[in-house]
C-alpha positions as CSV (number, residue, x, y, z in Angstrom):
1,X,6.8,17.8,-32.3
2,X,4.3,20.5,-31.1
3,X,1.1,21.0,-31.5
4,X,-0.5,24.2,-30.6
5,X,-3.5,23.6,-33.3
6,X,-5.6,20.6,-33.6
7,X,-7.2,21.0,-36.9
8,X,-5.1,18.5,-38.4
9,X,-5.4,15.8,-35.6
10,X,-8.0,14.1,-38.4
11,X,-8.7,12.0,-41.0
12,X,-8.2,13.3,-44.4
13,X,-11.5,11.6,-45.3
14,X,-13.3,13.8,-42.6
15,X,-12.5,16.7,-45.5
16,X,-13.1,15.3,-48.3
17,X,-16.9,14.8,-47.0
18,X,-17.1,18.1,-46.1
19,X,-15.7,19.1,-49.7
20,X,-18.3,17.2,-51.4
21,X,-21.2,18.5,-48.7
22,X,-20.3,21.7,-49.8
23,X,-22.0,21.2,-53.0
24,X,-24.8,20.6,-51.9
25,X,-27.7,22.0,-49.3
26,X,-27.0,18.7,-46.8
27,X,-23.8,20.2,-45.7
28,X,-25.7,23.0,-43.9
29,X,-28.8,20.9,-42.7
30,X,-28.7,20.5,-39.3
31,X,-27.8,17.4,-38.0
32,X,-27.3,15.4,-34.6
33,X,-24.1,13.0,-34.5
34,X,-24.3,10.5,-31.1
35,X,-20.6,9.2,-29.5
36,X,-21.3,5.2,-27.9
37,X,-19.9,2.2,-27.7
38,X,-22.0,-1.0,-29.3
39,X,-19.8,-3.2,-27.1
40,X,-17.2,-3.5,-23.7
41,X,-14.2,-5.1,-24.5
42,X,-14.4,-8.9,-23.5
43,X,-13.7,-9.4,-20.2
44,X,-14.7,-5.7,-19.0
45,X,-18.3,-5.4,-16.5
46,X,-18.7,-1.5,-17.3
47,X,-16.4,1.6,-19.0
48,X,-15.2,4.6,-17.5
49,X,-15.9,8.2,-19.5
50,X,-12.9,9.9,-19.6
51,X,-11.2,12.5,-21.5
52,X,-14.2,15.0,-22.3
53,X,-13.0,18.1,-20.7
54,X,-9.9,17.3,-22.7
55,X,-12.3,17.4,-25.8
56,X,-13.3,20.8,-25.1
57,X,-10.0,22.2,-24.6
58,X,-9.2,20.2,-28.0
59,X,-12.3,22.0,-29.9
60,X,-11.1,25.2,-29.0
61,X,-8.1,25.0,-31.2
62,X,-9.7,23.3,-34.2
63,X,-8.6,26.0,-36.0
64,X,-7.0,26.3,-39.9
65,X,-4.4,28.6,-39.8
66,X,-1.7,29.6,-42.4
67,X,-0.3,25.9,-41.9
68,X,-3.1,24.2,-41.7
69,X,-4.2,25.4,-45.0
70,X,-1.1,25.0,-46.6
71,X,-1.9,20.9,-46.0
72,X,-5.3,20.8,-47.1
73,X,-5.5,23.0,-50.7
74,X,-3.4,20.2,-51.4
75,X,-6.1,18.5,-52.1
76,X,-9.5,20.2,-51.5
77,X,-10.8,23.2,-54.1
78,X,-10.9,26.7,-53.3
79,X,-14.8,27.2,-51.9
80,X,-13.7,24.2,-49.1
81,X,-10.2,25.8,-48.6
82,X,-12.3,29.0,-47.9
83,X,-14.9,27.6,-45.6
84,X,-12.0,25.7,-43.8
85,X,-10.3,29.0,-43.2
86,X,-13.3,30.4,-41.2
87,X,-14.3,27.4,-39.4
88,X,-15.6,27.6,-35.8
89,X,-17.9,24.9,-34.6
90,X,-21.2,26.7,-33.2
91,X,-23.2,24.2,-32.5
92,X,-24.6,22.3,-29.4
93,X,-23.0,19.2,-27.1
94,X,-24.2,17.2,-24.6
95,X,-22.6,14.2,-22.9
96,X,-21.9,12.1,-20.1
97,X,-19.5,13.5,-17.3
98,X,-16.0,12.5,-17.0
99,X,-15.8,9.9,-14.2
100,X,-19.5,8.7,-15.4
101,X,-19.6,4.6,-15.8
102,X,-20.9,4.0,-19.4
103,X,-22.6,0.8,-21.0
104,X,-23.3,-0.3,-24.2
105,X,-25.5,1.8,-26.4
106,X,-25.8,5.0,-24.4
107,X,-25.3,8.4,-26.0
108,X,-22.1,9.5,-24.6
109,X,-22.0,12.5,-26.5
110,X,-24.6,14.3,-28.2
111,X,-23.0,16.7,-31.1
112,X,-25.9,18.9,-32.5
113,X,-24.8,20.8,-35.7
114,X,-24.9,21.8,-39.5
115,X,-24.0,18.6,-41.1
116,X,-19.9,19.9,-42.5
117,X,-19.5,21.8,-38.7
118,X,-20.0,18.3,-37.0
119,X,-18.4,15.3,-39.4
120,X,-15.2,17.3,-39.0
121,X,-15.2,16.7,-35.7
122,X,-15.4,12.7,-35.6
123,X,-11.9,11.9,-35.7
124,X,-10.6,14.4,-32.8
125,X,-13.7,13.4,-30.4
126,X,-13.4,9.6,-30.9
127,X,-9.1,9.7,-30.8
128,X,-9.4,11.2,-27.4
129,X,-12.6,9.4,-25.9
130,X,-11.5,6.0,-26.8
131,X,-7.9,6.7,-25.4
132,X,-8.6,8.2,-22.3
133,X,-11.6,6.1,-21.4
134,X,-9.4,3.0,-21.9
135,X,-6.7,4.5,-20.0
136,X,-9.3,5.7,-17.2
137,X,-11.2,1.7,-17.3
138,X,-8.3,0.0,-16.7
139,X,-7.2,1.9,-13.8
140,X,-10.3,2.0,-12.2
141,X,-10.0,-1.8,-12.3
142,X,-6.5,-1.7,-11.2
143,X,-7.8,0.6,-8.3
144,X,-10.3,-1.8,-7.1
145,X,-8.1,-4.6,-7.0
146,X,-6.1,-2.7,-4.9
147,X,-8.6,-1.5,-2.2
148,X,-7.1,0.7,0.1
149,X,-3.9,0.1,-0.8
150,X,-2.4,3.2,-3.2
151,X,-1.1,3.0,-7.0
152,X,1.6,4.8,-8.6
153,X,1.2,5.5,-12.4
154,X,4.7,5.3,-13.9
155,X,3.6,4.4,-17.9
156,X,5.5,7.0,-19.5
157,X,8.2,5.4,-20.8
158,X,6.0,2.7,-22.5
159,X,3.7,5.3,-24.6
160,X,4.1,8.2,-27.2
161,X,4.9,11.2,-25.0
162,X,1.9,12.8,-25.5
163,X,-0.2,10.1,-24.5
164,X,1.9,10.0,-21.5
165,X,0.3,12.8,-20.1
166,X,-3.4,11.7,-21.0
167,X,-3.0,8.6,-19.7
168,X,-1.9,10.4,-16.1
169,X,-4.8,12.4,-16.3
170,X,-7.6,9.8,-17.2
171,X,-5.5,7.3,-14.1
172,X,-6.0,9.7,-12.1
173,X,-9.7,10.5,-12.4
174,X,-10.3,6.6,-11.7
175,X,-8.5,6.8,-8.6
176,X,-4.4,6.6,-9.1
177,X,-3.0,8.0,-6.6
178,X,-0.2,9.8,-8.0
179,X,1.8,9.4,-11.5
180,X,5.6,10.0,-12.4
181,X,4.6,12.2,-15.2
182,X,5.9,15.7,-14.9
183,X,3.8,17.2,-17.9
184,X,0.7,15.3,-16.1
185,X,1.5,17.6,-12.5
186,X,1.9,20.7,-14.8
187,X,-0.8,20.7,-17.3
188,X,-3.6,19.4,-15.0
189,X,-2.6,19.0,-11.6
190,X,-2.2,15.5,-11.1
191,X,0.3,14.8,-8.2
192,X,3.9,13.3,-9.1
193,X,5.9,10.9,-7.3
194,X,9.3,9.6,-8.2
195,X,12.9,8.4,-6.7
196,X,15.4,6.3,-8.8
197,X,15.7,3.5,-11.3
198,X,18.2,0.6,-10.8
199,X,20.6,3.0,-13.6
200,X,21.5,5.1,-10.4
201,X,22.4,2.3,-8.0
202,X,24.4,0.8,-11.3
203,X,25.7,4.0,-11.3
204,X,27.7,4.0,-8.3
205,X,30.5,1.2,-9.6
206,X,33.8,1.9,-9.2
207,X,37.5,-0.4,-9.7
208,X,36.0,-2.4,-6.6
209,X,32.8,-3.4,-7.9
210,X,29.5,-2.1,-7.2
211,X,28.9,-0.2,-4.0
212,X,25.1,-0.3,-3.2
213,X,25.6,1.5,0.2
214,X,26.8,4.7,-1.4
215,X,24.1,4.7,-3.6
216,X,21.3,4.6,-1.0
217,X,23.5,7.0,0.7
218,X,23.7,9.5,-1.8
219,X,19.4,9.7,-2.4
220,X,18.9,9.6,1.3
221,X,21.4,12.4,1.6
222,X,19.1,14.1,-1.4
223,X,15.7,13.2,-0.7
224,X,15.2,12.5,3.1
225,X,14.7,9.7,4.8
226,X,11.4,9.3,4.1
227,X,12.5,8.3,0.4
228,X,11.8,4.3,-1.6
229,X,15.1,2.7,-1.8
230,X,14.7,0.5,-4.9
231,X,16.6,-3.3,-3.3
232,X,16.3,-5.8,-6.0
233,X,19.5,-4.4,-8.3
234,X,21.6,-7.3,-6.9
235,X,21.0,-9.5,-4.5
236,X,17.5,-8.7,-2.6
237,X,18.0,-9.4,0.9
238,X,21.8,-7.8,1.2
239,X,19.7,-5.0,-0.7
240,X,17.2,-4.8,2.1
241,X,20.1,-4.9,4.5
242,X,22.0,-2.5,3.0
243,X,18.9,0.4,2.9
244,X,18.6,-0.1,6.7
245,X,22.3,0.3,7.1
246,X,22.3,3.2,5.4
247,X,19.0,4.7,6.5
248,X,18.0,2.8,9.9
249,X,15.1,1.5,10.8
250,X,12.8,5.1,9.8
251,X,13.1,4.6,6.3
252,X,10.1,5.1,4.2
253,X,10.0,2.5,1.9
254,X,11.8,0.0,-0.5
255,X,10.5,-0.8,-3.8
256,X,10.5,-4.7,-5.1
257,X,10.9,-4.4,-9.4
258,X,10.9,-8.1,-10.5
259,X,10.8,-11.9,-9.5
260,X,7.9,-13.5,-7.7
261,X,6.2,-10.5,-6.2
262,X,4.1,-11.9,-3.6
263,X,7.0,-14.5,-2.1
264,X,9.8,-11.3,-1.9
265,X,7.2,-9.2,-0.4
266,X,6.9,-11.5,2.5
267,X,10.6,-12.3,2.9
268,X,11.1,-8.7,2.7
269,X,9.0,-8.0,4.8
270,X,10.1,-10.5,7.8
271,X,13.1,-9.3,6.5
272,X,12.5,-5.4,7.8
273,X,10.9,-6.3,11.0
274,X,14.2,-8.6,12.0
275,X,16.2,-5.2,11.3
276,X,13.2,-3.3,13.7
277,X,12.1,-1.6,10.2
278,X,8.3,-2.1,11.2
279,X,6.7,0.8,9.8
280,X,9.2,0.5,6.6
281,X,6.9,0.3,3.5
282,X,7.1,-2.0,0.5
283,X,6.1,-0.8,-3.0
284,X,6.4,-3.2,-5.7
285,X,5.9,-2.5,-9.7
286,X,7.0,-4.9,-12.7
287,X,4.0,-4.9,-15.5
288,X,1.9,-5.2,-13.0
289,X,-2.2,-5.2,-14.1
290,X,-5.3,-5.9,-12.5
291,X,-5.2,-9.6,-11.8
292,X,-1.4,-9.3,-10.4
293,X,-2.6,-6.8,-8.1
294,X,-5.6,-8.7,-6.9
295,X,-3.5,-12.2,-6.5
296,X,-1.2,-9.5,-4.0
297,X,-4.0,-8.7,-2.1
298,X,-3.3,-11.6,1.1
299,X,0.5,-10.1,0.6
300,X,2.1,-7.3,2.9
301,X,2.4,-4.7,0.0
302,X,1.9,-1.6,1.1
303,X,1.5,0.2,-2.7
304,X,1.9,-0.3,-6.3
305,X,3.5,1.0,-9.5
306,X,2.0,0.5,-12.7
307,X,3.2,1.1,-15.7
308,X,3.0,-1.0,-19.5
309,X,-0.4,-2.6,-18.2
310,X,-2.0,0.7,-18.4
311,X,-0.9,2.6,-20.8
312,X,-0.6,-0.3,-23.6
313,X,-3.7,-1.8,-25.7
314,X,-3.2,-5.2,-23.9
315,X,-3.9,-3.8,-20.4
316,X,-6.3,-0.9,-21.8
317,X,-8.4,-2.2,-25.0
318,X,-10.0,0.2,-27.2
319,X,-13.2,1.3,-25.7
320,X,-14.8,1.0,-28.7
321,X,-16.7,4.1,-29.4
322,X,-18.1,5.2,-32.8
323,X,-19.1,8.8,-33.7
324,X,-22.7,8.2,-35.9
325,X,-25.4,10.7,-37.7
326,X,-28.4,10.0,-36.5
327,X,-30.6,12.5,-36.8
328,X,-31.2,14.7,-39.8
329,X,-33.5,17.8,-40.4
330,X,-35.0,16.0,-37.2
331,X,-35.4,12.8,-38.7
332,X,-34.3,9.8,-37.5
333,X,-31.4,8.0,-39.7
334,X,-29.7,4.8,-39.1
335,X,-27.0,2.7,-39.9
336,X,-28.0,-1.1,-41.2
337,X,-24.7,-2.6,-41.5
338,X,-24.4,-6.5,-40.3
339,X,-22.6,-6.2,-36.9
340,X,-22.5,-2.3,-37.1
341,X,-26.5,-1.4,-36.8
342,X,-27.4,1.7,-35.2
343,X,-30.7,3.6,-33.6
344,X,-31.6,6.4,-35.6
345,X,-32.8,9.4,-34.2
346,X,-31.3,11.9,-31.0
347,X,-31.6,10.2,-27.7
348,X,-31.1,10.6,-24.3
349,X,-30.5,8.0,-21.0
350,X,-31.6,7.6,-17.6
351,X,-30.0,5.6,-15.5
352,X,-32.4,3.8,-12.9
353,X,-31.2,2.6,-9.2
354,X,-32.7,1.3,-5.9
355,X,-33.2,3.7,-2.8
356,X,-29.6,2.1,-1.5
357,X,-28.1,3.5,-4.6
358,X,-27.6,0.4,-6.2
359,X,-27.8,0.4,-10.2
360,X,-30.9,-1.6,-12.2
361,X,-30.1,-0.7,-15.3
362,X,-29.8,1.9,-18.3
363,X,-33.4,3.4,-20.1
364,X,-31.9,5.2,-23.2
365,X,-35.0,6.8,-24.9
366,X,-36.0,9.1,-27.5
367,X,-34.8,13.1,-26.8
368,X,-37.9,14.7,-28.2
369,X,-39.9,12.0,-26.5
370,X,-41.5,11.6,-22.8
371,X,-38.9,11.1,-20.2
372,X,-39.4,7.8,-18.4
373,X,-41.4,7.4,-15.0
374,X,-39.6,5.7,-12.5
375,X,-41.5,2.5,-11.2
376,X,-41.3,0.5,-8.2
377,X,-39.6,2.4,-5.8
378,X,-36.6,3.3,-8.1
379,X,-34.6,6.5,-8.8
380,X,-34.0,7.7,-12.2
381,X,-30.8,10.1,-12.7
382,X,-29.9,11.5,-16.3
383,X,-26.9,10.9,-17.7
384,X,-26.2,14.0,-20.2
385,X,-25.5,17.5,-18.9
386,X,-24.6,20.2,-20.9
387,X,-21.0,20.3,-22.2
388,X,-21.2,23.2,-25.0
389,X,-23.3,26.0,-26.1
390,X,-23.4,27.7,-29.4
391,X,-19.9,26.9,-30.0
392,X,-18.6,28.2,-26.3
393,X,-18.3,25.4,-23.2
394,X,-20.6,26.7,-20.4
395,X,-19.4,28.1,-17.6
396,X,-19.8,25.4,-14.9
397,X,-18.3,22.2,-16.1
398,X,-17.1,19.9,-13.7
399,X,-13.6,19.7,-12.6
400,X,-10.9,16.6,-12.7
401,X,-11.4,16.5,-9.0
402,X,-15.2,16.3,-9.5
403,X,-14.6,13.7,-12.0
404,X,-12.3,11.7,-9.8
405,X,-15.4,11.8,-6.7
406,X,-17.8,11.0,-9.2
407,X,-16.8,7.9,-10.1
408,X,-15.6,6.5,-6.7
409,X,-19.4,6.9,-5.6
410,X,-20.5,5.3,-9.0
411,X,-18.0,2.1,-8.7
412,X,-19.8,2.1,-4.9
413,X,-23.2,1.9,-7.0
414,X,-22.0,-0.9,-9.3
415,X,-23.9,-4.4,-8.6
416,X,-21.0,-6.2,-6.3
417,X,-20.5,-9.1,-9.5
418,X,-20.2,-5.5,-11.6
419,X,-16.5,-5.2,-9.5
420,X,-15.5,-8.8,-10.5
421,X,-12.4,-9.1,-12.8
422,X,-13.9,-12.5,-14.3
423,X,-15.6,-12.4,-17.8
424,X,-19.3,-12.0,-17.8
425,X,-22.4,-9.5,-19.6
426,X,-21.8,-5.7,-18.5
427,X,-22.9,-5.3,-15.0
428,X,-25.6,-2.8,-16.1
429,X,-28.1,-3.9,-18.7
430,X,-29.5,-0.9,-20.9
431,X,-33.3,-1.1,-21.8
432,X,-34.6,1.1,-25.1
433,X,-37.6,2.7,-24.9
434,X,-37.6,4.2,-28.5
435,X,-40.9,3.4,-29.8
């Protein structure tokens, strides 16, 4: 299925609001909406943003075409059908940067807009914030616990396809080296990497049996000798001395799929050096998530494939964000709910950190209000920068790349337990200042 407009990416509920609005002035008062999450998901120290310049491109094509309309006069009456028809959002938005570490209660993104231009929007903002900055805080996890050593995304075949291609953009903005995803390299530039799965070495089995040699023959003879011969098909240690056979001792890399990771990479790589395959690589993959990586650390792995760990809720739970109203006519509303309170009124954050860089903690305070002074030697940074102006992004957002910088030298500004893959309060504690 493609999807050219976005219009229907929604809730159905989204319209029906809008519908009933319509009757009445509050659809066109203006209004100020606020993206945030009330919690991290257990276990997590901080969240990555991700996914916002995706947002934009998103909003552009929030348009009700022929189609589009065709869906909705199903159920909505003529005046919304008509207002639908001509929709552009116009307003205002302000957020955090992609590759920006978030915390609990900070406005994320600021939506400023007539009341039925900015409730349509919940559903599309919130699908694509709380994917991709799942997506994007799990790798950046995975990435730490791998230190120097590179990661491989390779998730697409354990996702919807479409999410396939987010999820290689937001691993790549928190530091994945590369991904398999083809769509990924395409659409946004994210470099690809790919050799062969154990189908092709299968492949090669004739009246005789299986012929693992001609196999690794036939991708060295396609892809060079720097190319990752994939050993564990059979038997793992023939497989290793099969791939120098074939290749000799210059061959890139072989790649370990299953079975006790850490143990097979050091036979391997004993293994290699016997056959004078020193500078022979070893890559190893297998639903592998943060705390496999980080139990490989004392193991001569050279790099890493990830896949189901990543792209799936289990390795990447919901970040958790909510889209609220809380400002209207420039007065503060809130939510009361048990569990699901909110702060009424627009707000902005600062985030506060020592001369080394190191972060204190997170002053969220009133937008129309005094920013706050920094005390005690520390350095205060705001967190929102423009994203959209009267209905147009500006000019100079920042790139993936950007992004991707960004939040290497945040991670560096984290406080060291903020790193830590054990359970514990978010690594950052956020301070309102909202009388």
């Amino acid at each position: 299925m493609s999807i050219d407009n976005t219009a229907l990416l929604t809730d159905q509920y989204e319209l029906t609001m809008v519908a009933a609005a319509l009757r009445h002035p509050v659809a066109h008062r203006p209004c100020v909406f606020e993206v945030f999450a009330r919690r991290l998901p257990d276990g997590r120290r901080y969240g990555v943003v991700a996914g916002t310049g995706r947002v934009l491109a998103e909003l552009a094509e929030f348009r009700f075409g022929d189609e589009e309309i065709a869906v909705v006069e199903q159920f909505l009456d003529a005046e919304t059908v008509a207002w639908l028809r001509d929709y552009r959002f116009s307003g205002d938005i302000d957020g955090f940067r992609e590759g920006e570490l978030y915390f609990p209660g900070s406005p994320i993104l600021t939506v400023r807009a007539s009341f039925a231009e900015a409730v349509l929007l919940e559903t599309l903002i919130l699908s694509i914030l709380n994917h991709d900055s799942a997506i994007a805080s799990a790798a950046a996890r995975m990435v730490s616990a791998a230190g120097s050593r590179p990661i491989i995304e390779m998730g697409s075949r354990r996702t919807h396809e479409r999410a396939a291609v987010a999820s290689a953009r937001a691993a790549y903005l928190a530091g994945v080296a590369a991904t398999s995803n083809l769509e990924a390299n395409r659409r946004f530039g994210v470099p690809s990497a790919g050799t062969a799965a154990h189908a092709f070495t299968l492949g090669f089995t004739g009246p005789d049996g299986p012929d693992e040699k001609a196999a690794f023959a036939a991708q060295i003879e396609a892809l060079g000798i720097d190319t990752t011969l994939l050993v564990d098909t059979y038997d793992i240690t023939q497989g290793v001395r099969n791939a120098i056979e074939v290749a000799g001792p210059g061959l890139g890399a072989v790649r370990i799929d299953s079975g006790d990771l850490g143990v097979l990479a050091r036979q391997v790589r004993t293994q290699l050096d016997d056959l004078g395959a020193t500078n022979t690589k070893i890559v190893v993959s297998g639903d592998l998530d943060e705390y496999a990586i980080a139990s490989l650390r004392a193991e001569p792995v050279d790099s890493y494939g990830v896949g189901t760990a990543l792209v799936t809720g289990s390795g990447a739970p919901t970040a958790g964000m909510v889209y609220k109203l809380v400002e209207v006519d420039g007065l503060p509303v809130a939510k009361r709910s048990s569990h699901k309170e909110s702060r009424g009124g627009a707000k902005a954050a600062v985030r506060a950190a020592r001369g080394s860089g190191t972060i204190v903690e997170e002053i969220v305070y009133r937008a129309d209000g005094p920013r706050p002074e920094a005390e005690g030697g520390l350095h205060l940074r705001d967190l929102q920068i423009p994203l959209v102006r009267g209905g147009e992004p500006v000019a100079s957002l920042p790139s993936l790349t950007d992004a991707r910088a960004h939040l290497a030298a945040g991670l560096v500004s984290l406080p060291w337990e903020g790193l830590g893959l054990s359970h514990g309060d978010p690594a950052v504690p956020t301070r309102y200042q909202l009388g």
